[in-house]
C-alpha positions in Angstrom: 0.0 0.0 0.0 1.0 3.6 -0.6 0.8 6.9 1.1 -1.6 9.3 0.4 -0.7 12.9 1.3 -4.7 15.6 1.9 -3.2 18.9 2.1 -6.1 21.0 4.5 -3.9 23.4 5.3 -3.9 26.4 2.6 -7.0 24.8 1.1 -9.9 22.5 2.0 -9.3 19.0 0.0 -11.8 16.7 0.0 -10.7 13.5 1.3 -10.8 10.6 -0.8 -13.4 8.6 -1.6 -12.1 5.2 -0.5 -9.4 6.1 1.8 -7.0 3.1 1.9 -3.2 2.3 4.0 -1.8 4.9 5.3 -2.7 8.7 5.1 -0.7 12.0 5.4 -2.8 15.1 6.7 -1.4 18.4 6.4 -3.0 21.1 8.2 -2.7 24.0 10.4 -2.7 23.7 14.0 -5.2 26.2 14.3 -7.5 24.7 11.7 -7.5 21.2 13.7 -10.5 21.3 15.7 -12.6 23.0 12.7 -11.5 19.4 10.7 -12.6 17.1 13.1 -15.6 15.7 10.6 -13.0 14.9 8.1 -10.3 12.6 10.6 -13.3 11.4 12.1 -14.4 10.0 8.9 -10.8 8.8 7.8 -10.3 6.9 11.0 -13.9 5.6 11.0 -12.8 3.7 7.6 -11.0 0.4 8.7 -8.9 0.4 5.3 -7.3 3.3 6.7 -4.3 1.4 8.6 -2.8 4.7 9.7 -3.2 8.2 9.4 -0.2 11.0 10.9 -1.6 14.6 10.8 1.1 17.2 10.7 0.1 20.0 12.5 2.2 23.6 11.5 1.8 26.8 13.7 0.3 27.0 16.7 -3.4 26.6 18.7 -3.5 30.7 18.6 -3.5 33.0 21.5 -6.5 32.2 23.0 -5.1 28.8 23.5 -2.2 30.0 24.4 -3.2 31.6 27.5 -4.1 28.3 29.1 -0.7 27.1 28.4 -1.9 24.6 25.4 0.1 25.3 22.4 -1.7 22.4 20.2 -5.5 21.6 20.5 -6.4 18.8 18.6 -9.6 17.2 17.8 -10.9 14.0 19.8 -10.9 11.9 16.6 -7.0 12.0 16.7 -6.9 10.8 20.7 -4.5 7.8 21.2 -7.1 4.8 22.1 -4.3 2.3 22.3 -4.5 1.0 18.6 -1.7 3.0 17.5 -3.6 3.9 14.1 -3.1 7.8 14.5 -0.3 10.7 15.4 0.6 14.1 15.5 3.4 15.8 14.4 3.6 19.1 15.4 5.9 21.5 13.2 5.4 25.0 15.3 8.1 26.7 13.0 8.5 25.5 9.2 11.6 27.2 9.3 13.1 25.3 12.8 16.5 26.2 15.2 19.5 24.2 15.2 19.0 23.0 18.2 19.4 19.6 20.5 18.0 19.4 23.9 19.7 20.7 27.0 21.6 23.4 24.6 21.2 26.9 23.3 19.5 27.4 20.1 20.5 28.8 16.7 19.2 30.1 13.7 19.8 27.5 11.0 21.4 28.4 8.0 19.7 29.9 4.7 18.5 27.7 2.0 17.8 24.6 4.0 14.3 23.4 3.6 13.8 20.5 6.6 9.6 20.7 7.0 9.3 19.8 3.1 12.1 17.2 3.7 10.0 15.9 6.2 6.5 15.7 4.2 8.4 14.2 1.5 10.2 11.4 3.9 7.0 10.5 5.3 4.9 9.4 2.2 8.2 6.7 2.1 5.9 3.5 3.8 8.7 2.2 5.8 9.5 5.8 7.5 5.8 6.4 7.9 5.1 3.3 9.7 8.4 4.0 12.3 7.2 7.5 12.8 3.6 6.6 13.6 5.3 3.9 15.9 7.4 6.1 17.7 4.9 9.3 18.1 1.7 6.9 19.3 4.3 5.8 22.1 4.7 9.3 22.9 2.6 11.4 25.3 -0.7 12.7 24.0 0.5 10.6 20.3 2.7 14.1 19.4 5.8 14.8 18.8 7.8 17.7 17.8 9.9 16.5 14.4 13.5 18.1 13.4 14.4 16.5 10.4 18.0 16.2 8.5 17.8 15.4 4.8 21.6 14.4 3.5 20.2 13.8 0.2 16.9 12.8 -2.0 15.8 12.7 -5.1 17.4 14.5 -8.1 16.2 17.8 -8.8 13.3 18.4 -11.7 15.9 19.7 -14.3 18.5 17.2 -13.9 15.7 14.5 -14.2 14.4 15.6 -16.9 17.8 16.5 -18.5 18.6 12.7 -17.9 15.6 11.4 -19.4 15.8 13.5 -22.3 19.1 12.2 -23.0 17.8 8.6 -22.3 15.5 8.7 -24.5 17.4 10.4 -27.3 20.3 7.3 -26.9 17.5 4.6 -27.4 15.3 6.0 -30.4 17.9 8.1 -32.7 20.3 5.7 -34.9 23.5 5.1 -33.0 26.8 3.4 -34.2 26.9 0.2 -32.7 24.8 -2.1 -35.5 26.3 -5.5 -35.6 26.1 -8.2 -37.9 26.4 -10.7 -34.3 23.1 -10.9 -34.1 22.1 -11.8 -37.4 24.7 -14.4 -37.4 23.8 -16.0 -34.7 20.1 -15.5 -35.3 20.8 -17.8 -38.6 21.9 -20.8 -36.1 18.9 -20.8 -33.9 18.4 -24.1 -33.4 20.6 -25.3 -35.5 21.4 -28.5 -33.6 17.9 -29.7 -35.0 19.1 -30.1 -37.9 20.7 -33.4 -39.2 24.2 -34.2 -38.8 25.1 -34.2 -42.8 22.6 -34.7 -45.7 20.2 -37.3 -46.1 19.7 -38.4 -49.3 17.1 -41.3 -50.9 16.3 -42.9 -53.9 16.7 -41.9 -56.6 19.4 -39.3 -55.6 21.2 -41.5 -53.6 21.1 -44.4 -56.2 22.5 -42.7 -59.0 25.3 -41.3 -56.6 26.1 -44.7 -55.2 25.9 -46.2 -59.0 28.6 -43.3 -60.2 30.8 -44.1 -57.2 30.7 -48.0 -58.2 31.5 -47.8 -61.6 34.0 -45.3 -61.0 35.7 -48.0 -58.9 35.5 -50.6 -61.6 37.3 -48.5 -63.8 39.8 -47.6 -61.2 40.2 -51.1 -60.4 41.1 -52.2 -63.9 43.5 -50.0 -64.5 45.4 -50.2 -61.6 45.1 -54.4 -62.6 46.5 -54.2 -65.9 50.0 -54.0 -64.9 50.1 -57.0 -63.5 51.8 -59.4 -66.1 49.5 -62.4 -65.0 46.1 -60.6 -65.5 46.7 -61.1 -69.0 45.7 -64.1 -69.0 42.1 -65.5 -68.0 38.7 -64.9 -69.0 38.5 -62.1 -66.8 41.0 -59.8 -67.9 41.1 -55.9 -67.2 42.4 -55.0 -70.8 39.5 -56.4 -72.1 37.0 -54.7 -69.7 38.7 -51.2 -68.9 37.0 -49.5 -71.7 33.8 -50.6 -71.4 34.2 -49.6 -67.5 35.1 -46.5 -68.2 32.1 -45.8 -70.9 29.9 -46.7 -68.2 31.5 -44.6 -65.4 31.5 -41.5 -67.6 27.8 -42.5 -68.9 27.0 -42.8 -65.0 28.8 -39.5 -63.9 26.6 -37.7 -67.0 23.4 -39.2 -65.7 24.1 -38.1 -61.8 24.8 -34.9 -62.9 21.8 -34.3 -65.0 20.1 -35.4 -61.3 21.7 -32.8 -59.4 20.9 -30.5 -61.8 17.3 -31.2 -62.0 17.1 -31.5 -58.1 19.1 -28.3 -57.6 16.9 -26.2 -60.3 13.4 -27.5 -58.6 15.2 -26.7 -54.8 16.2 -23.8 -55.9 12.9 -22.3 -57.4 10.9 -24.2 -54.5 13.0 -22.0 -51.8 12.6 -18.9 -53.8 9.1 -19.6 -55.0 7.9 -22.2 -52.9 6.7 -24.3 -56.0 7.0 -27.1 -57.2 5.3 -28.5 -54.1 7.8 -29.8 -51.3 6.6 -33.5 -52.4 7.7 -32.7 -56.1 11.4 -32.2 -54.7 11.0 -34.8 -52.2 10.4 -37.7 -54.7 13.7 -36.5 -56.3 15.6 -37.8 -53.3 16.4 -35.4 -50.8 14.6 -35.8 -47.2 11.4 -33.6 -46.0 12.5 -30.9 -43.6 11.7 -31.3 -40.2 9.4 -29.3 -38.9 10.7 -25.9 -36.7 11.0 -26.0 -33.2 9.4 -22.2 -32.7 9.5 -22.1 -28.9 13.0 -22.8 -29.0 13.6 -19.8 -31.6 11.6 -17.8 -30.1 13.7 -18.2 -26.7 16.7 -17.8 -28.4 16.0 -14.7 -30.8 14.9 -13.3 -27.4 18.1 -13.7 -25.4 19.7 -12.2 -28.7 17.5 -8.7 -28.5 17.7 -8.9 -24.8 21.5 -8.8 -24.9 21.6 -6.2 -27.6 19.7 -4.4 -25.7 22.1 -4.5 -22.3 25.1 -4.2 -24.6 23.4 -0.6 -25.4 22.4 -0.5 -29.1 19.7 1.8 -30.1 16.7 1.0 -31.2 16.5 1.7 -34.8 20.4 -0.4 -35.1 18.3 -3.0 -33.5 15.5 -2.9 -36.1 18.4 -2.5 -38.6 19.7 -5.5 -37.3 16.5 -7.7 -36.9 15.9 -7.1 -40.2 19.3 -8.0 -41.6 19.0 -11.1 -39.3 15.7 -12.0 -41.4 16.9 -11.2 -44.5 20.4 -13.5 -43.8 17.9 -16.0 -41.9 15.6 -16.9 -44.7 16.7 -19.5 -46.9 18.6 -17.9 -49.8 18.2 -20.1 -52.6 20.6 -22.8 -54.5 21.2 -20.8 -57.9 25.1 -20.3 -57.6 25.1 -23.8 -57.1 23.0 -25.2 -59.6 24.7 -22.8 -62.1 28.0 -24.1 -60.5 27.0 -27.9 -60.8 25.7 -27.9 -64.4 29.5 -26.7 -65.2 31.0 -29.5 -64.3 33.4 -31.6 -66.5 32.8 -34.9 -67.6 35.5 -37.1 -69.5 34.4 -38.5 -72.9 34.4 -41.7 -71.9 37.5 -42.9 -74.4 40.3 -44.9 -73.0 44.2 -42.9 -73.7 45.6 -44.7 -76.6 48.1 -47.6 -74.6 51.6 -47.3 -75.7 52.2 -49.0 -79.7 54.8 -51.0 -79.0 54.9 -52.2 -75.0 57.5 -54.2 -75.9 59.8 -51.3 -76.9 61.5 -51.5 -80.5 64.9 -50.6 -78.9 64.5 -54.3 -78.0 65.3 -55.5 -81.6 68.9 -55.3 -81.0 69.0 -57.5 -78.3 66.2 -59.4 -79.7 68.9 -60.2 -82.8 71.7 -60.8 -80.6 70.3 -62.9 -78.0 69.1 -65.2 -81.1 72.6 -65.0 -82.6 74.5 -65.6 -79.3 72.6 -68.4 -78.1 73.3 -70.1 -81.6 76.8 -69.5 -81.2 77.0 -70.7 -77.4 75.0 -74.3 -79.3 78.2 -75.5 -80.8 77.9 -76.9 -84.5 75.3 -79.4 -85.0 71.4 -78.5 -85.2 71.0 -77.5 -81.4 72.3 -74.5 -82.3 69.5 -73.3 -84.7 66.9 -74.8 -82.8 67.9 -73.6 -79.5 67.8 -70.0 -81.6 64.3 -70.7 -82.8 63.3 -71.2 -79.6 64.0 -68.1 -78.3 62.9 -66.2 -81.4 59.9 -67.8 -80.9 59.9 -66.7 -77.3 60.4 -62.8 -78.0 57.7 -62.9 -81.2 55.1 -64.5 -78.4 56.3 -62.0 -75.9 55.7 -59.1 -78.4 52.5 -60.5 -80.5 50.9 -61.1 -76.5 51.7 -57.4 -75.5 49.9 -56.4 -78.4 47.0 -58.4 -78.6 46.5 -57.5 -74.8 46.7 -53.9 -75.9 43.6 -52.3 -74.1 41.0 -49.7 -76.1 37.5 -47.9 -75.5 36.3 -50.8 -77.9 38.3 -53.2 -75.8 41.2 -55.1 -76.5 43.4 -55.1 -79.9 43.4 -59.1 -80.2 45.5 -61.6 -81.6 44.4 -61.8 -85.2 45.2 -57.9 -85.6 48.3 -58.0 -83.5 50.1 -60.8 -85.4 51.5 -59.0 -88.3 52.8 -55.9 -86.7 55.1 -58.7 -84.3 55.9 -61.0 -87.1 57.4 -58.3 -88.8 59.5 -56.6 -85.7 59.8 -59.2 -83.1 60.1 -62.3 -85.6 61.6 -60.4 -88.1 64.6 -59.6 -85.6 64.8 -62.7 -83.8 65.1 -64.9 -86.9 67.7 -62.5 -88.0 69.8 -63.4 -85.2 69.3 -66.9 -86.1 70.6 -66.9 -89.5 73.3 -64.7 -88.4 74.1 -67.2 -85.5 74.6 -69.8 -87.9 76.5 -68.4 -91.0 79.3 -67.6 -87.8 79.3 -70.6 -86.8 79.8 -72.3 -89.9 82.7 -69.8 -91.1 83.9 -69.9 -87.4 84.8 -74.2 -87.3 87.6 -73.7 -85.2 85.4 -71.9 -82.5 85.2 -73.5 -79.4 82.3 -75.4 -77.6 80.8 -73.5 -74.6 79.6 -75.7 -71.9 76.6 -75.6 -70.5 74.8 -74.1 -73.5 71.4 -75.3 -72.0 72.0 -73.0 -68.7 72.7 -70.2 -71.8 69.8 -71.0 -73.1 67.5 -70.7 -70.5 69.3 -67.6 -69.1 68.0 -65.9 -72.6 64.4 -67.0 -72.3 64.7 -65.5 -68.9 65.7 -62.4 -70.2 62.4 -62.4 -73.1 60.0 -63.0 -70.7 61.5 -60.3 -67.9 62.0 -57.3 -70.9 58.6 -58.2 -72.1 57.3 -57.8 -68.0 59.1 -55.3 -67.8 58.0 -53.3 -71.2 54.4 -54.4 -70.2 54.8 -53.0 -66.6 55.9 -49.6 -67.9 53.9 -49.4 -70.5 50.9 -49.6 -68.7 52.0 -46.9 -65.8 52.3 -44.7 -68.4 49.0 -45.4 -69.8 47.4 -45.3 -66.2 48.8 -41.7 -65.7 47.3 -40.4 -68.6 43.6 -42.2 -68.1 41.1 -39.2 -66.4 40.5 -40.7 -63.4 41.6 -38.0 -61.4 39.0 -35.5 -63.3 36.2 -38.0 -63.3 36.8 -38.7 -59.2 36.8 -34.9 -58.7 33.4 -34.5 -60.8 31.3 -37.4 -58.9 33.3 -35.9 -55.4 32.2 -32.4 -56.8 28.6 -33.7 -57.6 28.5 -35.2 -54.3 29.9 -32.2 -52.4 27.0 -29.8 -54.0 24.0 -31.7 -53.4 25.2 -32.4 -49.6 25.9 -28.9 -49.3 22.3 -27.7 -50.7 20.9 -30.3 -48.2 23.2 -29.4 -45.5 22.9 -25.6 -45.8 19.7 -25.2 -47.3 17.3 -27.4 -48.2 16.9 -29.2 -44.7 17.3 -26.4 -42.3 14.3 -24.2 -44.8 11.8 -24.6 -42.6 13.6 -24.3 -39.2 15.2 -20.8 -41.0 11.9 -19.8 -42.7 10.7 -19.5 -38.8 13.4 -17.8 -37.7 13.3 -15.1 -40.2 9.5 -14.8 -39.7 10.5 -14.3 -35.7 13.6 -11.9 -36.8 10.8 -10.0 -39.5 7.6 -9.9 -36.4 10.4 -8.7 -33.7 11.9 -6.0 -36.1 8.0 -4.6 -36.3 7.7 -4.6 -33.0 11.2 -2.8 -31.9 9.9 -0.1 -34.6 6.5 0.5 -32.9 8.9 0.7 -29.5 10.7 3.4 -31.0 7.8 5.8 -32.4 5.6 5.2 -28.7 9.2 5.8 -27.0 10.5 9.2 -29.3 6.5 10.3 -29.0 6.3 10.2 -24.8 10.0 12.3 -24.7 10.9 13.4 -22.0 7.6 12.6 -20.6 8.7 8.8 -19.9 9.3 10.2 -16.0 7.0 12.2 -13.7 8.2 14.3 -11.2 8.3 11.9 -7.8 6.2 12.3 -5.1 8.3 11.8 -2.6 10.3 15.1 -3.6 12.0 17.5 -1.6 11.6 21.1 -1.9 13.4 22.5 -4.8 16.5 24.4 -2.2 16.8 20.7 -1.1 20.2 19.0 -1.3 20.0 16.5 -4.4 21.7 13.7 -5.3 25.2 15.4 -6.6 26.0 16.4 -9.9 28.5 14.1 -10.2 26.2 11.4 -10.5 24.1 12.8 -13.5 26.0 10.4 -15.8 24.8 7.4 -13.4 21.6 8.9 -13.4 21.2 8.7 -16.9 22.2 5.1 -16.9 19.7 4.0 -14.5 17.1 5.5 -16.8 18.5 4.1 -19.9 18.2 0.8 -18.4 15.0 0.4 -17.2 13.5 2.1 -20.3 15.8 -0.5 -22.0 14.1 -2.8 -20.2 10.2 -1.5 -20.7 11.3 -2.1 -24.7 12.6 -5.4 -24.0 9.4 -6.6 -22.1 7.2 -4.6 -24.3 7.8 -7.3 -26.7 6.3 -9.8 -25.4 3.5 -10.0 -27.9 6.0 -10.6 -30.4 7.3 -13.7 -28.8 4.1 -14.9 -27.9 2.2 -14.4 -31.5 5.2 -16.2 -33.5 4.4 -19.1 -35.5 0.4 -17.6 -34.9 -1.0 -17.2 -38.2 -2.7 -13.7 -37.0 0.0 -11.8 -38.2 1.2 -8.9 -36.7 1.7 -8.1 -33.2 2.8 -4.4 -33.3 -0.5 -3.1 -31.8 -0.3 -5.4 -28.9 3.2 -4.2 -28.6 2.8 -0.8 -28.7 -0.7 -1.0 -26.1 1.8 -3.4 -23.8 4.7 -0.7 -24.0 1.7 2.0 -23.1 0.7 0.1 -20.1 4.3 -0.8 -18.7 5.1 2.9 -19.3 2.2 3.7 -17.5 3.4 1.5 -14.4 6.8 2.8 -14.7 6.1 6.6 -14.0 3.9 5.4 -11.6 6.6 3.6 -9.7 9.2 6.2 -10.0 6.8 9.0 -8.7 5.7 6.4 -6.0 9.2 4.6 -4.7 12.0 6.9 -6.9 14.3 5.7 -9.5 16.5 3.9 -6.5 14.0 1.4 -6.5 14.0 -1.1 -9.2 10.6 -1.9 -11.7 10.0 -5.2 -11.3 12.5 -8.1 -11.2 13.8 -7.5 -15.3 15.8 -4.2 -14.0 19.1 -5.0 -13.4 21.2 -3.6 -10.3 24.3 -2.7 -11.4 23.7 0.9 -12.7 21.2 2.0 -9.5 24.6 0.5 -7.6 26.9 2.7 -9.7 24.3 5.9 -8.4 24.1 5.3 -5.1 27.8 4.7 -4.6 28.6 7.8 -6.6 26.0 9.7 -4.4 27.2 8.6 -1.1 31.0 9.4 -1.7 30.3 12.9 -2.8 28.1 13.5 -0.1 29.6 14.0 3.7 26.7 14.7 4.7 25.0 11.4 4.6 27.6 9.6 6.6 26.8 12.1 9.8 23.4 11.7 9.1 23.5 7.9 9.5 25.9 7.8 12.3 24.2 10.4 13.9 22.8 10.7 17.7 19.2 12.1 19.5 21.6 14.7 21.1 23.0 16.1 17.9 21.9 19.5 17.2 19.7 19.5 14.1 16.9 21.4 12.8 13.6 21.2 15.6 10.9 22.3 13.6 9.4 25.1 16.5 10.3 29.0 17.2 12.1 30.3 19.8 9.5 30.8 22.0 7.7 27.5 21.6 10.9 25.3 22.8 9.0 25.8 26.4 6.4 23.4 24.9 8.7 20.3 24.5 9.2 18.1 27.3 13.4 17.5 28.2 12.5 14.6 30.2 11.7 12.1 28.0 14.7 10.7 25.8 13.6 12.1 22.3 13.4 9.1 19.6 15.8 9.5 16.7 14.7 7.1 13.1 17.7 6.7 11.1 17.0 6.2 7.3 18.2 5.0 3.8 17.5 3.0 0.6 18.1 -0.9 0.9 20.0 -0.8 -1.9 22.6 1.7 0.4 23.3 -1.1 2.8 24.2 -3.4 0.0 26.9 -1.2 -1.4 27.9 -0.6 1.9 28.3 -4.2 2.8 31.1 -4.7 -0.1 33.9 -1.4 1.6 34.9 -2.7 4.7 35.0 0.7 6.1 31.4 1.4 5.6 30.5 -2.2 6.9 29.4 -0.6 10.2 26.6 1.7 9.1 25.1 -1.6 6.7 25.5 -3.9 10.3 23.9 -0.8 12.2 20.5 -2.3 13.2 18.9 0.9 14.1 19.0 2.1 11.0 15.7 1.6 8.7 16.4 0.4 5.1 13.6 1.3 3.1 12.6 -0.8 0.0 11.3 2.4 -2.0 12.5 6.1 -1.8 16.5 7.6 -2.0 16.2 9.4 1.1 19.2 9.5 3.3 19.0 11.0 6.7 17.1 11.5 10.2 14.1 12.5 11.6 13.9 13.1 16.0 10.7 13.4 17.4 10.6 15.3 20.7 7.7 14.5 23.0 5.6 17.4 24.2 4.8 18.4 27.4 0.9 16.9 28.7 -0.3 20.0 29.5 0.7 21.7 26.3 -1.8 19.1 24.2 -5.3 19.5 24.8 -7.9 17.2 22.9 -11.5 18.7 22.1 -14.2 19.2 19.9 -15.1 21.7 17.0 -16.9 24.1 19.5 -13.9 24.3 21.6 -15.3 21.7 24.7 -12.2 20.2 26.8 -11.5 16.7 26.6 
């Protein structure tokens, strides 16, 4: 409950209607008895939980005669409930003055009776004051009050909100692209680990990747000398493996292609229908997960908004953050994909001669040695025979096994091209063998010839190996494998990337750019409510001191403006809450309900600044840090407040009464002295061990509302200077 201040003193104001908590009555002392009627009906109202009347001047001279310097009205007797009190200010102006000591004039400018009015519509203080005065005698008490510091004054207020306002809704300089990038990944672990491909996608893929293995297979088979023989033979089948890889490659590409143009014009266009691309062979997106967007694009604009962006960057960024969000479409890949090179299918022409012509030399005089090594006789030229024999087979073998696109060259085809090298040499050697042998008859007879012999087949079969192995390295160098590898890799690589990136997050980013779009609407119709209210956002606070009051120091302005910044950062921030609640709805727009939520928390806000002050936070969404910042900046530059706190009933301070009514206050009771400050005070003390004390003090009262800081002592009167009565003057 609040406080309510009725003023009867320079003006009769009615009383409310339903009077409710606790009630402030101003009035004049010599008015009291003429207002009975109107306490009587405030205290007859049990809402009414308390009610203090502060009483200025005095009863008037006819009273005064008699001694009684304050009649009051029966309706404001003590009866032992403790629901009513007196404070009687005799002087507005006050002495310095504590009891049992000589009185001064106080010094110019101070302002301690409108201090006091001001503290008491603070709950906490009210209730300690009505505690301590209905313990007094008669329920009144003579009040000297010392302010240290209150609220900031009306044109540093304003000045702060102005400025506040001006740093949320005109364009600032800290737009990021953060928030869009990380808006884009909302979510994000939804999505499937890689892509997910089906039939018929995934079968032409997995039917290029097979016969590109064939054909890798075979070539790297043909080498090997003893794969030339068999039924099953790799230069027989490496052409027609690699037609049917290239043919394979061609047909998965023309598959991407069609599958990338139709994703690409369904994310753009939204047609053909999802099911169209779907049968193609890429997976159904999941569905979006929009609480969990809408949670996380929240903590993004929350944080922007702490980190200090304006509001039209953050619409700036929002916007960008759809844009960048929504899915962008698979053109540059598609273009990208139909580019890619495919062999022609054709096998490299295999070396001519695998058995290499330099051979025929040694062809010719291996033939001719080993017919020389024979001896005379006819082993010689049959021995020769033999191993021309063996190099023409070696050669006409190569040959036939000679691989093509059309398959191999064969033996029909083969045999005159190694009759007339290979057979041609070797039977050279022969004859030439022979005519030296038979002009050489004095030569003699090698031994072993046989071991001769069979050294030189050796050496055929190893050069024909040998020719054969490098022959067909050379030949597997030059075949495209790498090229056609890289264009299935490539083909495989865009259409995972189009799933990956695009095509199965669409729905999950469709949703978040829809969120990004509604929440960018909504920070807009933030802005124009905030840049229409001005400086307006902020009352002037109730509980305000006069205006030759000591404020909170100018030192602290640029805290001030901090604290303001961040709960009207905070209003925008809560204001949308109709965004986050309408996303996914199909109603559309939530920028009314925005703007008529942003109304009504603005509405609350000024009234809890002019009710508790800006030391006291709006709810649990305003943060502590900057209100911290103020009140630490306030207390250092302020002496004052540190006396006030540590301050004793016997201090001299300002007793609001004229020099000639001190005779009215009684010296005999001990007067009672009520400490104050804002709670959030004895946090920031509790952190400087030096200030530790004054947090631990239990005396003092920490009010939740308010940013007073100081004392009030209340002075009990004498009993014979109170009299109670009615209006027609009738003792009590």
């Amino acid at each position: 409950m609040t406080v309510t201040l009725v003023v009867l003193r320079d003006r009769f104001t009615e009383p409310p209607e339903r009077p409710d908590g606790r009630i402030v009555v101003l009035d004049r002392a010599e008015t009291l008895l003429k207002h009975n009627d109107v306490y009587q009906d405030l205290m007859g109202h049990p809402t009414v939980t308390g009610l203090i009347c502060v009483a200025v001047g005095d009863a008037g001279p006819e009273a005064q005669v008699d001694g009684v310097v304050l009649a009051a009205p029966t309706s404001l007797r003590p009866d032992g409930e403790r629901r009513s009190a007196i404070l009687w200010a005799g002087d507005p102006v006050g002495l310095d003055w504590a009891p049992h000591s000589a009185p001064s004039f106080p010094q110019p400018g101070g302002t301690p009776f409108d201090d006091l009015l001001a503290a008491l519509q603070i709950p906490e203080i009210f209730d300690r004051v009505l505690a301590a005065v209905a313990d007094l005698p008669q329920a009144v008490g003579s009040p000297a009050a010392r302010l240290a510091f209150g609220p900031p004054g009306d044109a540093a207020l304003s000045d702060a909100a102005t400025a506040a306002v001006r740093s949320l809704v005109d364009p600032g300089d800290l737009a990021s692209r953060g928030l869009a990038q990380a808006a884009r990944r909302l979510d994000d672990d939804y999505d499937p680990a890689g892509a997910v491909l089906e039939p018929p996608i995934s079968d032409r893929a997995r039917d290029a990747r097979r016969k590109l293995a064939r054909v890798v297979a075979a070539a790297d088979t043909v080498g090997a000398c003893w794969r030339l023989f068999g039924a099953d033979r790799p230069t027989a089948t490496a052409g027609a493996a690699m037609l049917a890889a290239t043919r394979a490659a061609e047909a998965y590409r023309a598959d991407v292609d069609r599958l990338l143009g139709d994703m690409d014009r369904h994310l753009e266009e939204q047609r053909p229908p999802l099911a169209e691309v779907v049968d193609l062979g890429v997976a159904e997106p999941r569905p979006p997960r929009i609480p969990r967007i809408v949670a996380g694009l929240r903590e993004l604009v929350g944080e922007r908004l702490a980190d200090g962006v304006t509001l039209p960057d953050l619409v700036h960024e929002l916007q960008a953050a759809s844009a960048f969000s929504a899915p962008q479409g698979v053109g540059g890949l598609h273009e990208r994909m139909g580019r890619v090179p495919i062999p022609d299918g054709t096998l490299p022409a295999f070396p001519r001669w695998p058995l290499s012509l330099w051979s025929l030399p040694l062809i010719l005089l291996s033939c001719l040695a080993c017919v020389l090594v024979a001896g005379p006789g006819p082993d010689g030229p049959v021995m020769g025979l033999l191993l021309a024999l063996t190099w023409a087979g070696t050669g006409w073998l190569l040959l036939a096994r000679r691989p093509g696109s059309s398959g191999e060259q064969g033996f029909g085809p083969s045999l005159p091209a190694a009759l007339l090298t290979y057979g041609v040499a070797g039977a050279l050697g022969v004859a030439g063998g022979y005519l030296l042998r038979q002009l050489l008859t004095e030569a003699p007879v090698l031994p072993y010839a046989m071991v001769v012999f069979g050294v030189l087949i050796l050496v055929a079969v190893a050069t024909g190996w040998r020719g054969w192995q490098t022959a067909a390295r050379r030949w597997r160098r030059e075949m495209p494998l790498a090229e056609l590898s890289a264009t299935v890799a490539t083909l495989d690589e865009g259409t995972a990337q189009a799933c990956v990136t695009e095509w199965q997050p669409m729905r999950r980013r469709r949703a978040v750019s829809a969120v990004a779009d509604a929440a960018a609407g909504g920070v807009e119709a933030i802005r124009r409510s905030l840049d229409e209210a001005g400086e307006t956002v902020l009352p002037a606070p109730r509980h305000r001191a006069a205006d030759g009051a000591e404020r909170i120091p100018e030192v602290a302005l640029p805290e001030l403006f901090q604290v303001i910044r961040g709960d009207l950062a905070d209003l925008c921030r809560t204001a949308l809450g109709p965004v986050w609640a309408a996303a996914g709805a199909p109603h559309g727009s939530a920028d009314a309900e925005v703007v008529r939520e942003f109304h009504g928390l603005l509405s609350r806000y000024r009234e809890h600044v002019g009710r508790n002050g800006l030391m006291s936070p709006f709810g649990p969404i305003s943060g502590t840090g900057t209100r911290n910042a103020l009140m630490v900046r306030a207390w250092d530059a302020t002496p004052a407040a540190r006396q006030a706190l540590a301050g004793r009933t016997g201090d001299r301070m300002t007793q609001l009464c004229a020099t000639d009514q001190l005779g009215f206050l009684s010296t005999r009771n001990e007067p009672t002295l009520i400490r104050f400050a804002p709670r959030r005070l004895a946090e920031v003390l509790q952190r400087d061990p030096g200030d530790q004390r004054i947090a631990e003090d239990p005396q003092i009262l920490w009010t939740e509302g308010g940013e007073f800081v100081g004392a009030i002592r209340l002075v009990p009167l004498r009993p014979e200077s109170v009299r109670y009565g009615w209006a027609d003057g009738g003792a009590q």
